[in-house]
C-alpha positions as CSV (number, residue, x, y, z in Angstrom):
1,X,-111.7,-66.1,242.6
2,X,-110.7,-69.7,241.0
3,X,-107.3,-70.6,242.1
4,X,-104.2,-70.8,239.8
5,X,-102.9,-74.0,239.9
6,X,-99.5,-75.3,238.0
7,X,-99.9,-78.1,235.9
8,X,-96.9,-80.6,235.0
9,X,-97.2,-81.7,231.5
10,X,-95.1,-84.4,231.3
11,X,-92.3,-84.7,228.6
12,X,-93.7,-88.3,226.0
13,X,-90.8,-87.5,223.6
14,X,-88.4,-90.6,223.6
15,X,-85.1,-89.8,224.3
16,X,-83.5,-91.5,221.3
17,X,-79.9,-91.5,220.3
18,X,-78.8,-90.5,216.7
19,X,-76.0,-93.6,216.7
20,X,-79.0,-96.1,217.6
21,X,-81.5,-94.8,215.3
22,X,-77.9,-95.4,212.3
23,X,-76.7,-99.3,213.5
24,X,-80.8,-100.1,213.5
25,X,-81.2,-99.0,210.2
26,X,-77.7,-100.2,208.3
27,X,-78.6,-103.7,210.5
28,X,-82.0,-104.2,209.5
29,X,-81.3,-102.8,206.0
30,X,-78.6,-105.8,206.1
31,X,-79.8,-108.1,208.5
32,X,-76.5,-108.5,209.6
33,X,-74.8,-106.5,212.9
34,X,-71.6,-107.5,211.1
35,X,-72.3,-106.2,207.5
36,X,-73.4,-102.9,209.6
37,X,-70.8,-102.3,212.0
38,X,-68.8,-102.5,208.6
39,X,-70.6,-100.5,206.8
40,X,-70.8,-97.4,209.9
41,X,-67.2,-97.8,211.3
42,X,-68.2,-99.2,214.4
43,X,-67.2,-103.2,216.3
44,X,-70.2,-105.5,216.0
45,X,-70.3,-105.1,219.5
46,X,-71.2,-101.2,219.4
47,X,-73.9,-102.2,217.0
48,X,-75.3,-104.9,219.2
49,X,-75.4,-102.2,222.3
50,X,-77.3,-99.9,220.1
51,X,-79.7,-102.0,219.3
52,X,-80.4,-103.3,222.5
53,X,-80.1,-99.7,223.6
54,X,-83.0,-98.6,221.7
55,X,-85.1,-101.5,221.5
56,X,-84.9,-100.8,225.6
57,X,-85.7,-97.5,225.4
58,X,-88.4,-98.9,223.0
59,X,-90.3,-101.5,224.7
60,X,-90.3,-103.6,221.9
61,X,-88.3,-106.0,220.2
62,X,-86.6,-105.1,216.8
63,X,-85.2,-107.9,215.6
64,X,-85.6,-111.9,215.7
65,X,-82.2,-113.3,216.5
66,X,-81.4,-116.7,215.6
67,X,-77.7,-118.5,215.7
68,X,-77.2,-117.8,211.3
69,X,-79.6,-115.1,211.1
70,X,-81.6,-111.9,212.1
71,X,-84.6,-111.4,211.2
72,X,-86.9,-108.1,211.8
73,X,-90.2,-108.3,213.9
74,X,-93.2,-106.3,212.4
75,X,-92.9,-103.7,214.3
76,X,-89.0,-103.9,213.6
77,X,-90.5,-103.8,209.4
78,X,-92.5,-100.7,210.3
79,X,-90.1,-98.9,212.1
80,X,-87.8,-99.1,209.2
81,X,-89.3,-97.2,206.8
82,X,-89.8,-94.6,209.1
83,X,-86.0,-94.2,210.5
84,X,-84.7,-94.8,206.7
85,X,-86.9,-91.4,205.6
86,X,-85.9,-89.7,208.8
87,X,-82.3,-90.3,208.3
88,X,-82.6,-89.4,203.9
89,X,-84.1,-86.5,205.4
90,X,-81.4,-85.6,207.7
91,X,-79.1,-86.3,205.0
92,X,-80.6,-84.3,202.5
93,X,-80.7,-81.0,204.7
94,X,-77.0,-81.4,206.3
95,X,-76.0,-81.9,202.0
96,X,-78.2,-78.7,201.2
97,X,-77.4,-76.4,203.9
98,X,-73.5,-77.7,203.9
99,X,-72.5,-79.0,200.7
100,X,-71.6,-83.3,200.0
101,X,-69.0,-84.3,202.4
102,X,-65.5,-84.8,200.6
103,X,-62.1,-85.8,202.1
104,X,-61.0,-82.2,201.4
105,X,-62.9,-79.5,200.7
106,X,-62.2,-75.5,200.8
107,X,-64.1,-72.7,201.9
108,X,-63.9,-69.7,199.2
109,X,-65.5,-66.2,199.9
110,X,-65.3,-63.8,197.5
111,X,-67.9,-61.3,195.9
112,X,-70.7,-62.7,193.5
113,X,-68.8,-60.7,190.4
114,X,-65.6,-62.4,191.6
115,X,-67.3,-65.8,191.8
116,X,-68.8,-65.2,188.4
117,X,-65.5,-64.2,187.1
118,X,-64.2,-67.3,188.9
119,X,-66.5,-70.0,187.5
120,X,-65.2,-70.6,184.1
121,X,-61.9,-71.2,185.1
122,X,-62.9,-73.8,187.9
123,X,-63.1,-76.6,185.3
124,X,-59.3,-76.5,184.9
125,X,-58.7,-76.7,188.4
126,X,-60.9,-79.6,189.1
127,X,-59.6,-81.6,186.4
128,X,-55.7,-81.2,188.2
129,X,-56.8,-81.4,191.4
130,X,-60.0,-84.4,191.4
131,X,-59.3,-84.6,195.1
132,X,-60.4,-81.7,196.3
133,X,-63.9,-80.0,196.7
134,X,-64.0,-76.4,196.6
135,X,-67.7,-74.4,198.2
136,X,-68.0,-70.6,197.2
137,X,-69.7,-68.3,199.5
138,X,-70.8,-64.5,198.8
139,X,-69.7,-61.8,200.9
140,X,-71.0,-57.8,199.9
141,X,-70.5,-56.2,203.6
142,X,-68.6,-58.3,205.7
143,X,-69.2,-57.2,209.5
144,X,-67.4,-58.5,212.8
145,X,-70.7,-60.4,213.6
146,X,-69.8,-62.6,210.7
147,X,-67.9,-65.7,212.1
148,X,-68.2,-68.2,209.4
149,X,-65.3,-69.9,208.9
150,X,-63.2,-69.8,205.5
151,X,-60.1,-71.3,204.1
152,X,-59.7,-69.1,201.3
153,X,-61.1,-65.3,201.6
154,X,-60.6,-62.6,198.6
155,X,-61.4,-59.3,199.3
156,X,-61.7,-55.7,197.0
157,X,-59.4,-53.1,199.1
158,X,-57.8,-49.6,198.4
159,X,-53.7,-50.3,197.2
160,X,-52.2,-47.7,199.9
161,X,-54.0,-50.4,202.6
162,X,-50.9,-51.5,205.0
163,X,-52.2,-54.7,206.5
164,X,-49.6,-57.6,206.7
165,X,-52.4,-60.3,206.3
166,X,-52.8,-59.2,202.9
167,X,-51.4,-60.9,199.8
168,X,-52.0,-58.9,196.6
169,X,-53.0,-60.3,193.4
170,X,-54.3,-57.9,191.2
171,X,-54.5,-53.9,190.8
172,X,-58.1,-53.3,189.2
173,X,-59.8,-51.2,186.6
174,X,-63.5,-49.8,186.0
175,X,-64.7,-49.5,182.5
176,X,-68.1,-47.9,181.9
177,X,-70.8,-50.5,180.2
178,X,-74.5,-50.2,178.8
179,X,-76.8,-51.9,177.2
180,X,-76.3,-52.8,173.6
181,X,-78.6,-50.7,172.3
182,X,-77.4,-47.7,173.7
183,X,-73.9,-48.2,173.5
184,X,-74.3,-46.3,170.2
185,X,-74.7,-42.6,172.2
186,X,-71.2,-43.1,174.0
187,X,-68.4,-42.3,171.9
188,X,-66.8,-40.2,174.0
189,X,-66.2,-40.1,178.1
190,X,-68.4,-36.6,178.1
191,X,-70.8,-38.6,176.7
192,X,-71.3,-40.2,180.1
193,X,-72.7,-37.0,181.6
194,X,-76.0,-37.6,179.4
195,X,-76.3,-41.2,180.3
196,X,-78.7,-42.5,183.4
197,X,-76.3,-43.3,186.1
198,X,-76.4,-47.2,187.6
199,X,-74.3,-46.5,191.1
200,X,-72.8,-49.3,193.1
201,X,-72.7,-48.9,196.7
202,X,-69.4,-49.4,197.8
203,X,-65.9,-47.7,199.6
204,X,-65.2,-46.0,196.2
205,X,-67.4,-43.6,193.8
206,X,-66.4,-45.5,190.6
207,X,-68.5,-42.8,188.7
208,X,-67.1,-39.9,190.0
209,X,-63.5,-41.3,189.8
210,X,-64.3,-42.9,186.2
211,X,-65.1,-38.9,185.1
212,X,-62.2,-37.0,187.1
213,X,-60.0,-38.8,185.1
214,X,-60.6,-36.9,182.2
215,X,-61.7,-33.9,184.5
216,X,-65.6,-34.3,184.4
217,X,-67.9,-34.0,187.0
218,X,-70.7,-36.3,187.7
219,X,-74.2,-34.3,187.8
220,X,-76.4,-35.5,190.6
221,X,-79.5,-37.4,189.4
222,X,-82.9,-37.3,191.4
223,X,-83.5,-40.9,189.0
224,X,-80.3,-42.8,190.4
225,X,-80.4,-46.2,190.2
226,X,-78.5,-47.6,193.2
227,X,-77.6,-51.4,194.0
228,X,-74.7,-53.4,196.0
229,X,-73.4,-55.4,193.2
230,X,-71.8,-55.2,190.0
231,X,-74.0,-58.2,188.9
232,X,-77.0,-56.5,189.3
233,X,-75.5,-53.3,188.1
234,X,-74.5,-54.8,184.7
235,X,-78.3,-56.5,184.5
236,X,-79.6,-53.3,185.2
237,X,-77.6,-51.8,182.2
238,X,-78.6,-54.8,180.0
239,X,-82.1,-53.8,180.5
240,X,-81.2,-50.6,179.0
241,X,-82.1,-48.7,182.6
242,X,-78.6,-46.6,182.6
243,X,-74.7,-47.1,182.4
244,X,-72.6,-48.8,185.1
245,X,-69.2,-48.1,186.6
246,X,-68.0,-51.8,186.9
247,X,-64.5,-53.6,187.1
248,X,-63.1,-54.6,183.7
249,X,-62.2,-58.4,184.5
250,X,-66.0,-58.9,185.5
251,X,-67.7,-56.3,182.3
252,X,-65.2,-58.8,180.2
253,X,-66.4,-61.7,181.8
254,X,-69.8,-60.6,181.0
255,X,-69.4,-59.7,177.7
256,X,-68.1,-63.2,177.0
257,X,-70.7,-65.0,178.6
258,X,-73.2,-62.9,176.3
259,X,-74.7,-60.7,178.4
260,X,-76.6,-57.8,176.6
261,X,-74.1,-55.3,177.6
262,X,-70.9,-53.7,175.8
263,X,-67.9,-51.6,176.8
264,X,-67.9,-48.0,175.9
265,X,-64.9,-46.9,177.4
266,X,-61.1,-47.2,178.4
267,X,-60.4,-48.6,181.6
268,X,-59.5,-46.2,184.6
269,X,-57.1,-47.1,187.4
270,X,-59.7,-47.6,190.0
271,X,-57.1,-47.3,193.2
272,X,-58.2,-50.9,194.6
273,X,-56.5,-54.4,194.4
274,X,-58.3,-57.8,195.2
275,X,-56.1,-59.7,197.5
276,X,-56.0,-63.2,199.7
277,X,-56.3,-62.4,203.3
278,X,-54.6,-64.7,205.4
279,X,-55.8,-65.0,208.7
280,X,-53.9,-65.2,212.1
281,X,-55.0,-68.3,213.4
282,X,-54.6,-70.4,210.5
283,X,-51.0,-71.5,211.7
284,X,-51.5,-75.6,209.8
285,X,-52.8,-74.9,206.5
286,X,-54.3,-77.5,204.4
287,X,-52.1,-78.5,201.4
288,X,-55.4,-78.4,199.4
289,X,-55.7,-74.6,200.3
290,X,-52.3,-73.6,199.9
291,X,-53.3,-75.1,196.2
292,X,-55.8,-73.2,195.7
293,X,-54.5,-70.2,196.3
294,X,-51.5,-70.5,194.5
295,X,-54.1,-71.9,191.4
296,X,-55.5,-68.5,192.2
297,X,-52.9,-66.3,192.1
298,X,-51.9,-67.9,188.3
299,X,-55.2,-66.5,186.8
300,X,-54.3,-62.9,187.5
């Protein structure tokens, strides 16, 4: 039997640093270690060590230094293109994945309706308040594995809800919507009990507590169309598949916005408020978020 014998595979990858690879290309780009350090935020002298630094770790010779000039060697040339579309690259992801870097910007999670409801209304803000960059994130079931971090966090809970991190801005109500060709068969709420049911998964039956106010009962439906948000709830009812339980500031929204839906029914107290939770540890608040909230709590 052949014996087993470990073999060592060496590791060829250069160990290069992240700061070099930057002064090399804002220096070569400039041929100039002052123009760069000035450019990056660094002495000349930081610049000079990274460039000796990597051209060590290298073996070769970057640049061709004279007294009044730098020049770059071939190899230097080559090497250029390639670090430039490394860092672009870098650049690109860390833009896409993060959002552009701003002096200030705010962390918003809300729900996609909420968002929606949101946008139009973000125009106004950005026009007082230039300074200040704003990135929405989604949230539909927020568990405790979630730990990204947010400035700004709105959430849809029931009003008897006693929690002292939580700043109230609005009670809500559901309004039944369908698609505009069918809005013609509801004139009534019994009316309802014919229509194909859209259900949003949720803490709160809006169909059943849309109907009990005026003492209906929903009849259970084999055919229910089921789906986690009142976006694709009020799609679903544009496309004529059913009727949707929704909150009225969002079927309003969409209405306006010209979605193929109307409203074929008074709003119902739905028993849920959307409020600002306002976390433990944010002790220092940013002056930009304490803006936006109180922005926030104006367009309720």
């Amino acid at each position: 039997m052949p014996h087993e014998h470990n073999i060592f595979i060496p590791n060829m990858r250069h160990n290069l640093n992240l700061n070099w690879l930057r002064s090399f290309e804002a220096a070569a780009r400039l041929l100039s270690f002052t123009g760069a350090s000035q450019e990056i935020g660094l002495t000349q002298t930081a610049v000079s060590l990274h460039i000796k630094a990597l051209e060590a770790q290298l073996g070769d010779k970057l640049f061709v230094r004279r007294p009044k000039s730098l020049q770059l060697t071939d190899v230097g040339k080559a090497y250029l293109l390639s670090v430039r579309e490394a860092l672009d690259t870098i650049e690109m992801s860390t833009t896409g994945l993060f959002g552009p870097r701003r002096a200030s910007t705010i962390t918003v999670r809300a729900s996609m309706a909420f968002i929606i409801w949101l946008s139009p209304r973000l125009g106004a803000f950005h026009h007082d308040h230039p300074e200040v960059g704003v990135k929405l994130v989604t949230s539909i079931w927020k568990g405790p594995a979630d730990q990204q971090p947010v400035d700004v966090d709105v959430i849809l809970a029931p009003q008897d809800l006693a929690r002292s991190d939580l700043d109230r801005l609005s009670d809500e109500y559901i309004v039944p919507v369908c698609g505009a060709l069918d809005a013609g068969n509801v004139t009534a709420p019994r009316d309802l009990l014919l229509q194909k049911p859209i259900h949003i998964l949720g803490f709160d039956d809006h169909w059943a507590r849309y109907l009990a106010a005026y003492s209906l009962t929903p009849e259970l439906s084999e055919t229910r169309l089921m789906t986690d948000t009142s976006v694709a709830a009020m799609e679903m009812a544009a496309a004529g598949l059913g009727c949707a339980m929704v909150i009225e500031r969002f079927a309003d929204q969409a209405v306006k916005s010209g979605r193929n839906i109307c409203v074929v029914g008074d709003p119902v107290a739905l028993g849920q408020s959307h409020y600002l939770v306002r976390a433990q540890a944010q002790r220092s608040r940013q002056p930009a978020v304490e803006t936006f909230e109180a922005w926030l709590r104006q367009q309720f």
